[in-house]
KEKETOR-592630 format. One line per 3 residues: number of its first residue (from 1); their letters; for each residue y, z, x of C-alpha. Coordinates in steps of 0.02 Angstrom, whole numbers. Each point is the difference from the previous one (the first is absolute). Layout:
KEKETOR-592630
NUM) A) Y:Z:X | ...
This chain:
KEKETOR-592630
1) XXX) 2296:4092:4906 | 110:-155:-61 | 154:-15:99
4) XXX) 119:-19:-143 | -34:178:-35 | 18:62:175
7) XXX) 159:-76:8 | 60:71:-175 | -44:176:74
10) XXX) 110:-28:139 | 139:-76:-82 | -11:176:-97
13) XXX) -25:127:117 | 158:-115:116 | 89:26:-177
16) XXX) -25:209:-11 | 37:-6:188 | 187:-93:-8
19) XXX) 49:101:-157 | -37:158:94 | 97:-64:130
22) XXX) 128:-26:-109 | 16:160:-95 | -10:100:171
25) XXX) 168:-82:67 | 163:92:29 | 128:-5:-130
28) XXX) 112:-79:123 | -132:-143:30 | -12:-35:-179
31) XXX) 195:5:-71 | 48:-120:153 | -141:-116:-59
34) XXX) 130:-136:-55 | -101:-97:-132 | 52:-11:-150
37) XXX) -11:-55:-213 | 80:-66:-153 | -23:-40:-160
40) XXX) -41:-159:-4 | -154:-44:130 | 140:47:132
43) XXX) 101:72:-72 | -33:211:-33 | 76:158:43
46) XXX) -2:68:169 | -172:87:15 | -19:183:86
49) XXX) -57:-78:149 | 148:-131:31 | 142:162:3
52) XXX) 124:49:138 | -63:189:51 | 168:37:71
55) XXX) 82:-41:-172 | -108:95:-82 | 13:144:113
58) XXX) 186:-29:-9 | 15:-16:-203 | -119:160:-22
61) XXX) 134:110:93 | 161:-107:-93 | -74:42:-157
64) XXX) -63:202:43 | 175:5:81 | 109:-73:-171
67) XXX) -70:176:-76 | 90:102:106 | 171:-62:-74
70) XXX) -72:-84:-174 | -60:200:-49 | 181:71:-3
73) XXX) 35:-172:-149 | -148:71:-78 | 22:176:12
76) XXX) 185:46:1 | 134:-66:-138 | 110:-83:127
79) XXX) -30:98:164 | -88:-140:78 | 138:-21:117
82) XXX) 97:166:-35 | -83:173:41 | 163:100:-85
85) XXX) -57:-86:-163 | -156:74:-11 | -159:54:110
88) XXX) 116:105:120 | 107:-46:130 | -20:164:109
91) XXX) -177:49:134 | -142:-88:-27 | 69:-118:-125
94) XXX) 149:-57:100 | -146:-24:148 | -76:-115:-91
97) XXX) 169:-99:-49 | 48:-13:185 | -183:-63:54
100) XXX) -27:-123:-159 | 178:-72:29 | -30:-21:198
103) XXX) -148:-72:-23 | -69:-62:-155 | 153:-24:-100
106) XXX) 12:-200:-47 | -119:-38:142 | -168:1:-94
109) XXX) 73:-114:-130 | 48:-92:150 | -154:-31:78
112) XXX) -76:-40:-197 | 137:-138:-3 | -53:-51:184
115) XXX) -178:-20:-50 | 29:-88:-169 | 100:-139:85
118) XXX) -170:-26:119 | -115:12:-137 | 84:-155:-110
121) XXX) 11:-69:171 | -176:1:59 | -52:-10:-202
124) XXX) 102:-192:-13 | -55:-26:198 | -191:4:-41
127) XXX) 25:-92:-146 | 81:-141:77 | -116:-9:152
130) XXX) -138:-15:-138 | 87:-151:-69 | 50:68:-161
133) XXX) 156:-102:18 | 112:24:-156 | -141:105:-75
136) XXX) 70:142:119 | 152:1:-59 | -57:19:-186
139) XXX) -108:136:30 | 127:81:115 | 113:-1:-154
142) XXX) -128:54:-129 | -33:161:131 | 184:42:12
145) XXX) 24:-19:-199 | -151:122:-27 | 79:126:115
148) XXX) 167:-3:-91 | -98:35:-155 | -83:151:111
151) XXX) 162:78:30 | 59:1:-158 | -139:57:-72
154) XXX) 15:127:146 | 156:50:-18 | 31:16:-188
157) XXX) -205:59:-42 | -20:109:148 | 147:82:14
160) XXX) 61:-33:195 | 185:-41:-3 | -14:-42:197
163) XXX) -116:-136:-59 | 10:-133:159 | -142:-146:-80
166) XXX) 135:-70:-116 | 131:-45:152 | -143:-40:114
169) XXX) -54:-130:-141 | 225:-59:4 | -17:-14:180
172) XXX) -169:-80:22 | 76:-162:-94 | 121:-13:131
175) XXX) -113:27:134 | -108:-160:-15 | 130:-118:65
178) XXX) 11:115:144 | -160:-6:55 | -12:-154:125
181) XXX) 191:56:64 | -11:33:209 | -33:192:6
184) XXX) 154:10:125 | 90:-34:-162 | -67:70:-106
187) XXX) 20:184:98 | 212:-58:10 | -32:-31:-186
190) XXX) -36:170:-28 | 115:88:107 | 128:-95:-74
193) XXX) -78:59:-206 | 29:176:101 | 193:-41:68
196) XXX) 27:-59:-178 | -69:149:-88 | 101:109:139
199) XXX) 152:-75:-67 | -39:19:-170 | -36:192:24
202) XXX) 159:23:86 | 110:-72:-129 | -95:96:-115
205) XXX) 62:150:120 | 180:-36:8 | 20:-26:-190
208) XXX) -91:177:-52 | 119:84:143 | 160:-79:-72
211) XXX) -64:66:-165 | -39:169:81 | 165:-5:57
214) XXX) 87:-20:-176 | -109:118:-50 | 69:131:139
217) XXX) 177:-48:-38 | -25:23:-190 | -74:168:31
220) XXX) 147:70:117 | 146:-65:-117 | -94:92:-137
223) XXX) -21:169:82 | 184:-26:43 | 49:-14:-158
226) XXX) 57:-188:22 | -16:-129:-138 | -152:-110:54
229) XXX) 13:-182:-87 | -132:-77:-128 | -80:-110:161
232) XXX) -43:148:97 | -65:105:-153 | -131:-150:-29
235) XXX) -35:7:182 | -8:186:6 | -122:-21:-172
238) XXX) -107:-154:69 | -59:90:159 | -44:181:-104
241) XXX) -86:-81:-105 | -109:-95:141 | 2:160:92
244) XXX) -74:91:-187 | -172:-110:20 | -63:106:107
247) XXX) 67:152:-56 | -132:159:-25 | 37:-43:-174
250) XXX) -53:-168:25 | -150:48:90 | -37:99:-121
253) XXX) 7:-105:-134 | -91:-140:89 | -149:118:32
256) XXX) -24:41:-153 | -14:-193:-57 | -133:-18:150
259) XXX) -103:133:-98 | -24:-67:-132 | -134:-124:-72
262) XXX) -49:-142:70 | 91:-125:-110 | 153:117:-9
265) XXX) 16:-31:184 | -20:-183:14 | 152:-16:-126
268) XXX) 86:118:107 | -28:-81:171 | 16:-189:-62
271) XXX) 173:-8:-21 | 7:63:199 | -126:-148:24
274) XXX) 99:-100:-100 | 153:21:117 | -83:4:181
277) XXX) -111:-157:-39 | 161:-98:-42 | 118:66:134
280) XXX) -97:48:144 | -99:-179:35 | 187:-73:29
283) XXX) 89:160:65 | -130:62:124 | -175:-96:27
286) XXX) 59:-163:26 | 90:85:165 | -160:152:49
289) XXX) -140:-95:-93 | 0:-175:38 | 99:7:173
292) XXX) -176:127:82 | -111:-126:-94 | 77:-168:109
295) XXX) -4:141:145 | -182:51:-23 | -55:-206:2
298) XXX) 94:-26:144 | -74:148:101 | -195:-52:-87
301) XXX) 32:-154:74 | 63:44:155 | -155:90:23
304) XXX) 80:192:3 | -106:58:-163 | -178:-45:52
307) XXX) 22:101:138 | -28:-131:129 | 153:30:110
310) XXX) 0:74:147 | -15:226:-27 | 167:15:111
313) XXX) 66:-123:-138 | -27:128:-126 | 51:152:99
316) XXX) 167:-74:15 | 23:-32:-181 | -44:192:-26
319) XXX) 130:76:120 | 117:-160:-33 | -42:43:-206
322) XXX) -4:175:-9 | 156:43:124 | 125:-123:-99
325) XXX) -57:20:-180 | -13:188:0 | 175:13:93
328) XXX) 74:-94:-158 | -110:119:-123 | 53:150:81
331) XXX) 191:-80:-6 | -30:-22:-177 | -80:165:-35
334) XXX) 145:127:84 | 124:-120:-95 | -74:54:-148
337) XXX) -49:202:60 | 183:19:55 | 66:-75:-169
340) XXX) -126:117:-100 | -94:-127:-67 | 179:-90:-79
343) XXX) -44:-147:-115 | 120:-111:111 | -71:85:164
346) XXX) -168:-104:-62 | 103:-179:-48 | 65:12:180
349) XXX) -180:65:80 | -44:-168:-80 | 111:-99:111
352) XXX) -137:-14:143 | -160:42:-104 | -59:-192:30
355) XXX) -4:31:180 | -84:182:26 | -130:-54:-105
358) XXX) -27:-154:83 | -13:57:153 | -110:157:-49
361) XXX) -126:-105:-98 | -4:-114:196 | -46:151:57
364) XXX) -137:24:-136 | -70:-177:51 | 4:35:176
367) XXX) -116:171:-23 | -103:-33:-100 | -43:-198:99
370) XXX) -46:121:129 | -99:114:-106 | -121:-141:-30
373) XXX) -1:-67:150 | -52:148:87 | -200:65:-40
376) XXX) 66:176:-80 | -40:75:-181 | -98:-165:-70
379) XXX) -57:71:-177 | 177:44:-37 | 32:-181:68
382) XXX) -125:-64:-126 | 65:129:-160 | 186:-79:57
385) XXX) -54:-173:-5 | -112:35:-166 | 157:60:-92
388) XXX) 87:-139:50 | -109:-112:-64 | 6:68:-158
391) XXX) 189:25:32 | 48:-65:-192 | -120:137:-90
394) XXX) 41:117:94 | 177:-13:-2 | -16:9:-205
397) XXX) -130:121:25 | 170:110:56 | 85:-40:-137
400) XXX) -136:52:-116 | -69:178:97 | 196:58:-16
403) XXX) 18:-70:-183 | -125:140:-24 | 40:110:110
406) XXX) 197:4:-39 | 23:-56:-175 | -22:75:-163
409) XXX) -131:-125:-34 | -102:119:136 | 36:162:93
412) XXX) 182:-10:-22 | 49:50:170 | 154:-98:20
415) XXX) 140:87:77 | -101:159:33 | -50:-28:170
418) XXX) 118:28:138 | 23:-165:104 | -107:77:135
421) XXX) -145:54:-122 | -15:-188:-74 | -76:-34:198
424) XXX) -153:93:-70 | -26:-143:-142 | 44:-147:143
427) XXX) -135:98:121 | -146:11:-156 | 47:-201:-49
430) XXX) -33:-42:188 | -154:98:8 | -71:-77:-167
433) XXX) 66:-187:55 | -80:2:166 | -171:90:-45
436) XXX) -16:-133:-167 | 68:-158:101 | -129:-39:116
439) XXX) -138:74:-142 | 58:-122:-136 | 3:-157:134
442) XXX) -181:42:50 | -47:-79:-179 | 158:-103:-42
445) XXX) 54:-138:89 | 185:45:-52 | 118:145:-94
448) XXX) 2:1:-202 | 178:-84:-3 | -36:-124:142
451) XXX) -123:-55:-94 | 72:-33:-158 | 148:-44:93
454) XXX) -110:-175:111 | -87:-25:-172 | 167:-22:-82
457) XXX) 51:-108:155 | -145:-110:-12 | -26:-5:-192
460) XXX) -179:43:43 | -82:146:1 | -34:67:181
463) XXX) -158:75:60 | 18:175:2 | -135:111:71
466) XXX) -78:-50:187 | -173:-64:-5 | -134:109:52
469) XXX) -96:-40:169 | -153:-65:-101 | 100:-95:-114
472) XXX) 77:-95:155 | -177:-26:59 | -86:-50:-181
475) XXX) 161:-119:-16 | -44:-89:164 | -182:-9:12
């Protein structure tokens, strides 16, 4: 038999051998694989294989862990923070106020922040390693841009008021000239965006108690009978009518706008868009958002969130974590249970909400490091790390379920659940997201809106589904 086709054989049946190989590592094996490709000949997204498991595990339970707050925005007019607004404030419902605001209150958003900041970081890092050289930059720019347009589209189209893509898009423009800083610095960077934001939020305090004050004083010289002046009628007038917003009248007037049509409820909510996305980028984010994003670089870098330190590293940033952070939450949380749930009982809870959270979501880190370090539970590992993969669709997958679910575009279920019965739609989300995850990335190589989202990056269409096992072999023989 000629030799050329002895040797053909065995370059084929080597072939079927390695891609079996291959396809029979661990998950772990293949997302530390640390090649990697752009769009031009070296320069491509970050395939499957070249991902972080510990970030992915990390961003699946950040983004299942957002829903726990994000469903009382989508199904409560104002009682996201509030349980005496609406969804009860009394047994079960007040149990699951005191446990989301321990716990999960500000802290998932956190650790979404966190892993933003790392994911322009290692995003611009590969790049540059590649030799993209300025090329990074502009399609570091061109991804940012798109995301903007996301959150808009988000926001205004889907109907979330707590949209979070728009800021992330503000701050991620500022973040690029951060990204070579020392991390040493760039942690005192963001503690002192926190010390700021502290500040802020006590001013903010002391200005609504002085008005609370002439509010109080008004109100005694009037059920004197005293003559109260024209300054502290406006005062007395101004706070009413902030205090009428979320009034049962209010409530119930806002309801019924969320029932109705779709289009009726998009010119009801944009207005509220309208406000948040040009106050709250300058008021809050630039202070929460952007100071956890220079945090969560410094601590990728540092090596603390691909889970290579040390497990007594970890440990300590759980008991460290959890004992300070939900100390300050449960501060927080009796000064607003002994105030009855006051208006300015929640401006002066806000005085420290920087730090609980902080530490909290350090305590997050910390578990759930040690979670994947240790060889416990690994298909929920792999359903964790799937979702966060596909952490963009999914996280406008919420957005669109509880359009449905809430609005009068769908079911029409908003404000009819009490706060503790909207934990049954968070539960059946989870369920669906971690089941479909790992199902849609057995064909796909990424999420519907990561996709689009690299394509848009690249100005080149990305491949989209994973080649078969034979196609890999036909391709190479």
């Amino acid at each position: 038999m000629d030799s050329s086709i002895l040797n053909n054989k065995n370059i084929k049946a080597n072939l079927m051998i390695s891609v079996k190989l291959v396809v029979s590592l661990p998950d772990q094996f293949l997302f530390n694989s640390m090649e990697i490709q752009t769009s031009h000949p070296s320069l491509k997204p970050i395939e499957k294989k070249s991902r972080i498991v510990t970030l992915d595990v990390l961003r699946g339970i950040a983004l299942l862990g957002i829903l726990l707050m994000n469903i009382n925005g989508f199904g409560l007019a104002w009682g996201y923070n509030d349980p005496s607004v609406l969804g009860g404030d009394t047994g079960l419902n007040l149990i699951t106020w005191k446990v989301s605001n321990l716990l999960f209150e500000g802290t998932m958003r956190a650790l979404f922040s966190l892993l933003f900041g790392v994911g322009m970081y290692i995003f611009l890092d590969r790049l540059v390693q590649k030799g993209a050289g300025i090329k990074a930059a502009d399609i570091y720019f061109r991804r940012i841009t798109w995301l903007l347009i996301f959150g808009l589209i988000h926001g205004y189209l889907l109907l979330w008021l707590g949209e979070i893509l728009y800021d992330y898009a503000l701050m991620g423009f500022l973040v690029y000239s951060f990204r070579q800083v020392d991390p040493k610095k760039l942690i005192i960077s963001g503690l002192l965006l926190f010390c700021i934001g502290t500040w802020w939020n006590y001013q903010d305090y002391q200005k609504d108690k002085e008005w609370y004050d002439k509010v109080q004083q008004a109100e005694l010289a009037l059920a004197s009978g005293q003559e109260v002046s024209n300054e502290l009628k406006e005062t007395k007038d101004s706070w009413e009518k902030r205090e009428s917003k979320t009034s049962p009248e209010a409530m119930e007037k806002f309801t019924e706008e969320m029932h109705k049509g779709y289009f009726s409820v998009v010119s009801h909510l944009g207005p509220i868009m309208y406000d948040f996305n040009t106050n709250n980028p300058y008021r809050t984010e630039v202070w929460d958002v952007l100071g956890m994003m220079l945090i969560g670089i410094a601590l990728f870098r540092l090596g603390f969130l691909t889970g290579e330190k040390p497990a007594y590293i970890y440990w300590w940033m759980v008991v460290i974590g959890y004992v300070v952070g939900i100390a300050i939450n449960y501060y927080e949380m009796q000064l607003v249970l002994e105030a009855q749930f006051s208006s300015l009982s929640f401006v002066q809870s806000n005085i420290t909400y920087y730090w609980g959270r902080f530490f909290v979501a350090m305590g997050h880190i910390g578990i759930i490091m040690l979670f994947c370090k240790y060889p416990i539970l690994p298909g929920l590992k792999k359903s964790l790390a799937s979702v966060g993969k596909m952490a963009l669709t999914n996280y406008l997958m919420h957005s669109v379920i509880c359009l449905f679910v809430f609005t009068g575009a769908g079911l029409g279920l908003f404000s009819r659940l009490e706060r503790f019965e909207l934990l049954y739609v968070v539960l059946a989300i989870w369920v669906f997201q971690l089941i479909t995850s790992p199902i849609w990335l057995k064909y796909f190589q990424y999420g519907p809106m990561e996709w689009l989202w690299r394509s848009l990056s690249y100005q080149k269409i990305q491949p989209f589904r994973l080649p078969s096992t034979m196609t890999l072999i036909k391709n190479e023989a």
